[in-house]
C-alpha positions in Angstrom: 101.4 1.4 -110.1 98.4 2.1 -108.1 96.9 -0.7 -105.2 93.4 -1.0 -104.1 92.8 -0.4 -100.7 90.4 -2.1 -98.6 89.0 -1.2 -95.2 87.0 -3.6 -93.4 83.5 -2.1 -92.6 84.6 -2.9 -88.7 87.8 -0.6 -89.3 85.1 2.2 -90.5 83.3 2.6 -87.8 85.8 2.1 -85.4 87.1 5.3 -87.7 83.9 7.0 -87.6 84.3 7.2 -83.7 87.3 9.3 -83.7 87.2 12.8 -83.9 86.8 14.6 -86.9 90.7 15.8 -87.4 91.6 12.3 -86.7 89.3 10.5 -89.3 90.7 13.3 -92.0 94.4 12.6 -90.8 94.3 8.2 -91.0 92.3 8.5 -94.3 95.0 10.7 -95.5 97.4 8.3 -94.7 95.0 5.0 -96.0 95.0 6.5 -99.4 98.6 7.1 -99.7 99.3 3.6 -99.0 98.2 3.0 -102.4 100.1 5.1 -104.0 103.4 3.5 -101.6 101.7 0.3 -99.9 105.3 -0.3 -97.6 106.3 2.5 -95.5 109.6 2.9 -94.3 109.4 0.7 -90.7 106.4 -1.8 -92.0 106.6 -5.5 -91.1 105.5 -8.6 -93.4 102.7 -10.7 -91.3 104.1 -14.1 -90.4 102.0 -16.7 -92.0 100.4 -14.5 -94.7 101.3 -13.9 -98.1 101.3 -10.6 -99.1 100.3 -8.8 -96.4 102.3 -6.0 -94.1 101.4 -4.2 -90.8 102.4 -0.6 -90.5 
């Protein structure tokens, strides 16, 4: 099963300021998360339904 990923246009340019190997490492990461949404070591949000911090 695949999940949709959804970066706030804040997040993306607060990415966009980062160097260049930086931006291609995070958004490497981002798009795995759909793939496997809880990493090992991620939190549930208190309060929230469905949503985890990694």
């Amino acid at each position: 099963m695949s999940y949709e990923i959804l970066v706030k246009p804040a997040a993306q340019r607060q990415l966009k300021k980062l160097p260049i190997e930086i931006q291609q490492n995070l958004i490497v990461l981002i798009e795995s998360l759909a793939e496997e949404p809880r990493l090992f070591g991620c939190k549930k949000l208190k309060g929230r339904q469905n949503q985890y911090r990694v």
